[in-house]
GUVO-380353 format. One line per 3 residues: for each residue x, y, z of N, C-alpha, C. Coordinates in nm, 4 decimals. Layout:
<recs>
X,Y,Z,X,Y,Z,X,Y,Z | ...
</recs>
This chain:
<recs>
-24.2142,-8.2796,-5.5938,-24.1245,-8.1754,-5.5590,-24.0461,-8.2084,-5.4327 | -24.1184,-8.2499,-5.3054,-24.0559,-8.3074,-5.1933,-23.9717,-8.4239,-5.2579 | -23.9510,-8.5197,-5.3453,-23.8799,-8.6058,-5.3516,-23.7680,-8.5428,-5.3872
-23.7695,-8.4460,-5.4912,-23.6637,-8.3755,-5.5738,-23.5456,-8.3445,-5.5404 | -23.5662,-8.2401,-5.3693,-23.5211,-8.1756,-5.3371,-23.4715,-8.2660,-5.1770 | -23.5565,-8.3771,-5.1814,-23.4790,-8.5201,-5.1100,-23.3506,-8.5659,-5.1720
-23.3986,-8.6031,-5.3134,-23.2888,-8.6622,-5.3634,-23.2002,-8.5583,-5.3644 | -23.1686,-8.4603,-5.4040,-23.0617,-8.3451,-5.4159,-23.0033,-8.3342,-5.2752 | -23.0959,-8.3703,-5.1700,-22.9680,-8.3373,-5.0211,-22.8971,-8.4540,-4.9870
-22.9758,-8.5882,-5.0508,-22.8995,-8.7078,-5.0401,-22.8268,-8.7165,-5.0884 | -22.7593,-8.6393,-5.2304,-22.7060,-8.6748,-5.3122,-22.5508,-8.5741,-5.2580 | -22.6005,-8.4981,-5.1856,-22.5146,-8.3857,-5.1746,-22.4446,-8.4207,-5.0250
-22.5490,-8.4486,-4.9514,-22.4588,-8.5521,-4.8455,-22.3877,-8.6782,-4.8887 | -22.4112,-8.7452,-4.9530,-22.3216,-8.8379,-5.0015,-22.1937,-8.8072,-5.0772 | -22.2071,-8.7170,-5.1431,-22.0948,-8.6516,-5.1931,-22.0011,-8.5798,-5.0674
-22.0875,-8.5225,-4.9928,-21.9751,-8.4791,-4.8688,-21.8996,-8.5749,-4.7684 | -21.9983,-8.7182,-4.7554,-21.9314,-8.8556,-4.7046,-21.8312,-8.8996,-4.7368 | -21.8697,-8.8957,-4.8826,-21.6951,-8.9543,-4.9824,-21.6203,-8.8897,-4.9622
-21.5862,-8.7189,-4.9631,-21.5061,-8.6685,-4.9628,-21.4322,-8.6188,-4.8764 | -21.4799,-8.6737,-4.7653,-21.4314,-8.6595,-4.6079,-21.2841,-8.7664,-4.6082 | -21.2851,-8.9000,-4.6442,-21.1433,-8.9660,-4.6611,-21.0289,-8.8932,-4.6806
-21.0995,-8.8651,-4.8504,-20.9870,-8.8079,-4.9156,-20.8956,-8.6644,-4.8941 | -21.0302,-8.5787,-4.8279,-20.9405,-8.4731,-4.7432,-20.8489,-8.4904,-4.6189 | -20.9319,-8.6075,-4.5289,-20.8212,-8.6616,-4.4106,-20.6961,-8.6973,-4.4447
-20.6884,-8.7680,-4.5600,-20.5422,-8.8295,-4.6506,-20.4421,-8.7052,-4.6594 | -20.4699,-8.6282,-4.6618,-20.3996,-8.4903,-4.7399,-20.3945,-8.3865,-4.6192 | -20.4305,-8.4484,-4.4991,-20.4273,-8.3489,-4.3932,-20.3446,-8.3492,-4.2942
-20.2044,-8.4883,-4.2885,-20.1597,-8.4814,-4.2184,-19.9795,-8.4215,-4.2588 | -19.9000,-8.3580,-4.2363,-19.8080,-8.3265,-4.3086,-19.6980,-8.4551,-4.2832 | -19.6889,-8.5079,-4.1777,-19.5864,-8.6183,-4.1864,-19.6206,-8.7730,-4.2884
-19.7187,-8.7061,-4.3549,-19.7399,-8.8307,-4.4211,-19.6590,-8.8865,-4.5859 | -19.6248,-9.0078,-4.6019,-19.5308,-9.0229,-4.7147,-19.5323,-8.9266,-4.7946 | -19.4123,-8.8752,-4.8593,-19.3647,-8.8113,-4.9411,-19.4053,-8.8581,-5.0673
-19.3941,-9.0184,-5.0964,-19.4230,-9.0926,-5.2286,-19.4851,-9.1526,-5.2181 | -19.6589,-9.2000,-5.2455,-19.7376,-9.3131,-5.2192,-19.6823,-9.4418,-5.3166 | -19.5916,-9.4083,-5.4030,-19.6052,-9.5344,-5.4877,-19.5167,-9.6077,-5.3564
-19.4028,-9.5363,-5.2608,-19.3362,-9.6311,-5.1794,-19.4516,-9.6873,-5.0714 | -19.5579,-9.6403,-5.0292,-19.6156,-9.7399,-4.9415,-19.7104,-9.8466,-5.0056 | -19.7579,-9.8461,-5.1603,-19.8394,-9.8555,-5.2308,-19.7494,-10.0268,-5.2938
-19.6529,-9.9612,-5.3346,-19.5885,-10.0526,-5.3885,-19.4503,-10.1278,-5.3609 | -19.4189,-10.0891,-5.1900,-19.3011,-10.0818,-5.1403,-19.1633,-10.0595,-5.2110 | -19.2079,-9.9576,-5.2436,-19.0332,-9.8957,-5.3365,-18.9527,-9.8156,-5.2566
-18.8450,-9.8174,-5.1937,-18.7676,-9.7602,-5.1349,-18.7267,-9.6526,-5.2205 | -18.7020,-9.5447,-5.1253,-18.6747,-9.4383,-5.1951,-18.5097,-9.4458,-5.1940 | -18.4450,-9.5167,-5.0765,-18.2850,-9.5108,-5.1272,-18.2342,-9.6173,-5.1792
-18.1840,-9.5878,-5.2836,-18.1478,-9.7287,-5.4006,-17.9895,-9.6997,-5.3968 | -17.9610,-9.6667,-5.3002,-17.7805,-9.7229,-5.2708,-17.7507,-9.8412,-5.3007 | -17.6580,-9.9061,-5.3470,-17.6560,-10.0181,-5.3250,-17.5266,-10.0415,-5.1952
-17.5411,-10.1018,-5.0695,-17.4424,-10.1101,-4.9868,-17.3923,-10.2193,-4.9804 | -17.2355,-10.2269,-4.9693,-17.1434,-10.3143,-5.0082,-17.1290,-10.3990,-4.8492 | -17.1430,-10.5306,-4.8905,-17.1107,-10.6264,-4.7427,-17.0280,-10.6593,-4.7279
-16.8893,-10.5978,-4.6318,-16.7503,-10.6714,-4.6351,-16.7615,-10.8335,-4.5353 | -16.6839,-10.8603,-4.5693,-16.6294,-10.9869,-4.5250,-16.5426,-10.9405,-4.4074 | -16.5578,-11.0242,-4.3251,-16.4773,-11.0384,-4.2531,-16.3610,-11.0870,-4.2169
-16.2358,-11.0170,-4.1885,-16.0946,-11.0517,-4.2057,-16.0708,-11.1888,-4.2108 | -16.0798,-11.2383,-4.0852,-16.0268,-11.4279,-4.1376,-16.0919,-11.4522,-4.2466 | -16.2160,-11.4231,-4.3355,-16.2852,-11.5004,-4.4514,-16.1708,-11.4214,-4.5435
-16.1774,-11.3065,-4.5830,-16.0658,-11.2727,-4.6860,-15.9182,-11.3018,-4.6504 | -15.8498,-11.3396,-4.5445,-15.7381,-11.3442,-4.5196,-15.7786,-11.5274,-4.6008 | -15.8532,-11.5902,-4.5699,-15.8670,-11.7368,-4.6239,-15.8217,-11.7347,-4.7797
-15.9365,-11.6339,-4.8272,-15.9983,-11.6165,-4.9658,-15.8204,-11.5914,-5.0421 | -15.7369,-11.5301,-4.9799,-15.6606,-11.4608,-5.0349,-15.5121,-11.6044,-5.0306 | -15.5264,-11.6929,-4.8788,-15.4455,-11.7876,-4.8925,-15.4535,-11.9083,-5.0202
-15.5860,-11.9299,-5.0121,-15.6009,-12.0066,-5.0748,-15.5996,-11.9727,-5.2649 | -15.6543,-11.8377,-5.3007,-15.5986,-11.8402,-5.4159,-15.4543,-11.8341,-5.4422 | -15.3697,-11.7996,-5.3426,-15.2107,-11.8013,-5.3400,-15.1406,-11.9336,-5.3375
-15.2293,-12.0203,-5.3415,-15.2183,-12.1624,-5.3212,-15.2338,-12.2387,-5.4465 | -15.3494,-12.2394,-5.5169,-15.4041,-12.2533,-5.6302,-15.2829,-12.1754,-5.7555 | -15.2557,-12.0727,-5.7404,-15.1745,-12.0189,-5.8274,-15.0329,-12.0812,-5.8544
-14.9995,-12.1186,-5.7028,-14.8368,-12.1813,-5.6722,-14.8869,-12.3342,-5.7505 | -15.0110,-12.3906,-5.7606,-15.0200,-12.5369,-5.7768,-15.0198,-12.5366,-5.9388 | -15.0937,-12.4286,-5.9701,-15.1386,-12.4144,-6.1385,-14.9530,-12.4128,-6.1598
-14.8742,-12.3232,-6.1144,-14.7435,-12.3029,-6.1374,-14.6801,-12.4240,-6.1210 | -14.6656,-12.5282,-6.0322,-14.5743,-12.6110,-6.0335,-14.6131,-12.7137,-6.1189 | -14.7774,-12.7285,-6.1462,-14.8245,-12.8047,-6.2742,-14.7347,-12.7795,-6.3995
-14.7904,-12.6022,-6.4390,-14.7079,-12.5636,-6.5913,-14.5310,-12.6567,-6.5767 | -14.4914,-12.6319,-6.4419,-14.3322,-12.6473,-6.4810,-14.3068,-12.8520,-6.4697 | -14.3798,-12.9037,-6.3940,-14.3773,-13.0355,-6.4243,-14.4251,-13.1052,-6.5731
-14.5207,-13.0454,-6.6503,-14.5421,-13.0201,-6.7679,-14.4526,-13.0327,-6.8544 | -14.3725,-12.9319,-6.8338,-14.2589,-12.8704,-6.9501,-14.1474,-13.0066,-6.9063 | -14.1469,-12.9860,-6.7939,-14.0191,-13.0799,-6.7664,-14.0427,-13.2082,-6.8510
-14.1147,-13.2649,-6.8017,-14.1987,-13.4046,-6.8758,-14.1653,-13.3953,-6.9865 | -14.2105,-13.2922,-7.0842,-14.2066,-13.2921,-7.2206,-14.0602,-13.3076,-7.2582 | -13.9673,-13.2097,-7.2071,-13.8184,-13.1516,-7.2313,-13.7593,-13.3350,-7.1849
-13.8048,-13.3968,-7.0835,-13.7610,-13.5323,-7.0568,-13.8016,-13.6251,-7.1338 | -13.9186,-13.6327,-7.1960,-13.9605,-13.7237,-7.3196,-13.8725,-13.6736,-7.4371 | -13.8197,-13.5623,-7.4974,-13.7248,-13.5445,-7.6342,-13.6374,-13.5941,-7.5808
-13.5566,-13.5453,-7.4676,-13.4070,-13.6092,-7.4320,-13.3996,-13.7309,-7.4323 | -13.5032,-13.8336,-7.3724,-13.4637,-13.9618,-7.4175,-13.4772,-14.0541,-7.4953 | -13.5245,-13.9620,-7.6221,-13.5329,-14.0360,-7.7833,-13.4218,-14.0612,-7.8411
-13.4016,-14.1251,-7.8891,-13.2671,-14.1457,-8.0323,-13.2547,-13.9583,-8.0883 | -13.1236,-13.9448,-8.1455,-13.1244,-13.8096,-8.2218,-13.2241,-13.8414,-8.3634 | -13.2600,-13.9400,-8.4652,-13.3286,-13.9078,-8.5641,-13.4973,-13.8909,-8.5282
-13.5148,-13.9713,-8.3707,-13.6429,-13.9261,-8.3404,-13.7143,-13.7913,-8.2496 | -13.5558,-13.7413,-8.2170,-13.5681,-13.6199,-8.2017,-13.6437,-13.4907,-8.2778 | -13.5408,-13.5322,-8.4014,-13.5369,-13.4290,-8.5509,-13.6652,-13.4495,-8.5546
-13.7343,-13.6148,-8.5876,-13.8690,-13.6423,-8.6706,-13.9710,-13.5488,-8.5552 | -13.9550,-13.6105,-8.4343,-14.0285,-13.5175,-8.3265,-14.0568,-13.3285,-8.3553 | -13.9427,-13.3008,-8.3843,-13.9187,-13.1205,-8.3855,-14.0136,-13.0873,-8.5108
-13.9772,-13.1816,-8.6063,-14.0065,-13.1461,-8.7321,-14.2070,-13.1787,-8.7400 | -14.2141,-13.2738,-8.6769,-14.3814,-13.2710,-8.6449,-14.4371,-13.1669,-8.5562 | -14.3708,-13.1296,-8.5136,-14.4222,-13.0011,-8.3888,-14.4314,-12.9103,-8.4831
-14.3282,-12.8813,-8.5573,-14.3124,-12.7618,-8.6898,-14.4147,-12.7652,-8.7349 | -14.4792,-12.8960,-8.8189,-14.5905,-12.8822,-8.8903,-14.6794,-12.8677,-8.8538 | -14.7271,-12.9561,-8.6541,-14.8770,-12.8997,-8.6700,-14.8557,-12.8017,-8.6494
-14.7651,-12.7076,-8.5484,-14.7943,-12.5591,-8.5425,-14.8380,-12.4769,-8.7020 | -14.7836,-12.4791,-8.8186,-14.8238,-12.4831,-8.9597,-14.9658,-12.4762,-8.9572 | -15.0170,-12.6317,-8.9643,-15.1655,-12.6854,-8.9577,-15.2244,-12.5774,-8.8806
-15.2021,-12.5594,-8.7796,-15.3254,-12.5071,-8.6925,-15.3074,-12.3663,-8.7043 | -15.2181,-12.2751,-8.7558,-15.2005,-12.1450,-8.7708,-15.3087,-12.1610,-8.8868 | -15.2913,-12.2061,-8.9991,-15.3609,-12.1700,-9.1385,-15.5222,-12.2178,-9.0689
-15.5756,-12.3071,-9.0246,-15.6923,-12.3672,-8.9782,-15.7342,-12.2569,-8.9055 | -15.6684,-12.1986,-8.8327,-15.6815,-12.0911,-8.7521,-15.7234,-11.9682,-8.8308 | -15.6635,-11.9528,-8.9625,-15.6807,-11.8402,-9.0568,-15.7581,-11.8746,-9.1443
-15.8201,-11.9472,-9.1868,-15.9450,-12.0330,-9.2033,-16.0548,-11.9819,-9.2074 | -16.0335,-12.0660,-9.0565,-16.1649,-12.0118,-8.9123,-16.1887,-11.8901,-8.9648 | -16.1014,-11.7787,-8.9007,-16.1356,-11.6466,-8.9187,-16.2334,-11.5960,-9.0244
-16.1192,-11.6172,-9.1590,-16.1633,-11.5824,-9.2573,-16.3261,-11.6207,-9.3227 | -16.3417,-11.7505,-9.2893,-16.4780,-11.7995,-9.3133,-16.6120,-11.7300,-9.2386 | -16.5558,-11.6789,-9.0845,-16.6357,-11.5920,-8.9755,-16.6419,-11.4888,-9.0414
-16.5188,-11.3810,-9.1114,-16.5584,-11.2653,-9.1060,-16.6535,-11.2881,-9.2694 | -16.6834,-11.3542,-9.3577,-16.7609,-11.3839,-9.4685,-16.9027,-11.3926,-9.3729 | -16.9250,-11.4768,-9.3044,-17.0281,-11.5136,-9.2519,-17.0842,-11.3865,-9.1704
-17.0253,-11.2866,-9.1046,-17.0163,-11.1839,-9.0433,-17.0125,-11.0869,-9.1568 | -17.0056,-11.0748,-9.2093,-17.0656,-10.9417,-9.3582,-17.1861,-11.0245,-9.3996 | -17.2259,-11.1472,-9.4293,-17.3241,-11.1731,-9.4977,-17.4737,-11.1645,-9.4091
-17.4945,-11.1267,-9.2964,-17.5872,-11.1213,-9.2165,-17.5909,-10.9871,-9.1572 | -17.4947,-10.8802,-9.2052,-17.4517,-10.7882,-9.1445,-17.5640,-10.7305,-9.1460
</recs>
């Protein structure tokens, strides 16, 4: 009988040991709002904030694609020129033969082109 009523106050103090933490946890009011953020470091503000650059880096950013654009540009027009200077100094029948091959592949590659498609959109219903 003395053991019984041993074990029952041990058991009952031990139960009041444990539960001393868990009430301290819950007793202070400034304490996190969200345990998963201290638990699992999750911020509670998920802004995302934008990092500007600083003027000389975008004043750069902005020369240099203005640069690139003027170069892509004087490429296209040295291009054309080239080309427009290679017909002009053919003979006139290798002109014609010239025009008349341009005619066709443009031809060629329109239908190849309609082809393509057509074979995609078959292939594109058959897996649909």
């Amino acid at each position: 009988m003395k053991n019984l009523s041993l074990n029952k106050f041990i058991m009952i103090l031990l139960v009041f040991v444990l539960m001393i933490p868990v009430c301290e946890a819950q007793r202070y009011k400034r304490s996190l709002r969200n345990p998963e953020r201290y638990l699992f470091s999750k911020s509670l503000n998920k802004k995302n904030t934008k990092v500007r650059e600083s003027p000389s880096v975008m004043k750069a950013k902005k020369k240099q694609a203005a640069s690139e654009k003027k170069a892509d540009k004087e490429y296209a027009d040295y291009v054309k020129a080239s080309r427009k200077r290679a017909v002009k100094i053919q003979s006139p029948e290798v002109q014609a033969r010239m025009l008349n091959n341009r005619k066709q592949s443009d031809l060629n590659y329109k239908e190849k082109k309609k082809k393509l498609a057509e074979n995609s959109r078959k292939t594109g219903r058959k897996y649909k």
